[in-house]
N, C-alpha and C positions, 0 to 999 in steps of 0.2 A: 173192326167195325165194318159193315157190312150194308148191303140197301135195308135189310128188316130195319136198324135199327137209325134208320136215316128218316125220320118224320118229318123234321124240317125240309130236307130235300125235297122227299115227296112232295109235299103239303106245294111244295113253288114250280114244281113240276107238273104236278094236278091242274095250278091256279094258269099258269103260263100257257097250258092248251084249251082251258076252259077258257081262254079268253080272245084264242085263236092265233096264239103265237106258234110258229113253228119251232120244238126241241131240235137240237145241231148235236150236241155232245151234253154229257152228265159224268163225272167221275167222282169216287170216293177213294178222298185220298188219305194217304196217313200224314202225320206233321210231320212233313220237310219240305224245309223253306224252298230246297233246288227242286225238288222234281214241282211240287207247286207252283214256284217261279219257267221251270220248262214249259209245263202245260200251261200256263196263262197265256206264257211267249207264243207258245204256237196258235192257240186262240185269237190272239188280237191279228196277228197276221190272216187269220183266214178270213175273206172278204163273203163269207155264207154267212158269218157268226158276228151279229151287230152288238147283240149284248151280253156282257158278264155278267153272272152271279153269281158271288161266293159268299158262304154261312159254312159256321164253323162251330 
């Protein structure tokens, strides 16, 4: 899976700067729970990146 086929994403990526939030990070990831669970981990620690969003 890939960004083409990632509409959802886009679609919250589109809305989230049309509304004047600043993008930090975007990844597509495959199903696994660890590298998933890595990257979130590293996420909440970095104090640039206030909010998650995960769709799936």
């Amino acid at each position: 899976r890939g960004p083409e086929q990632d509409t959802s994403g886009q679609f919250l990526e589109d809305s989230a700067v049309e509304a004047g939030h600043n993008l930090i990070a975007r990844r597509i990831l495959p199903d696994d729970v660890y590298l998933i669970r890595a990257i979130m981990s590293q996420w909440i620690a970095d104090p640039e990146i206030h909010v998650v969003i995960i769709t799936g």
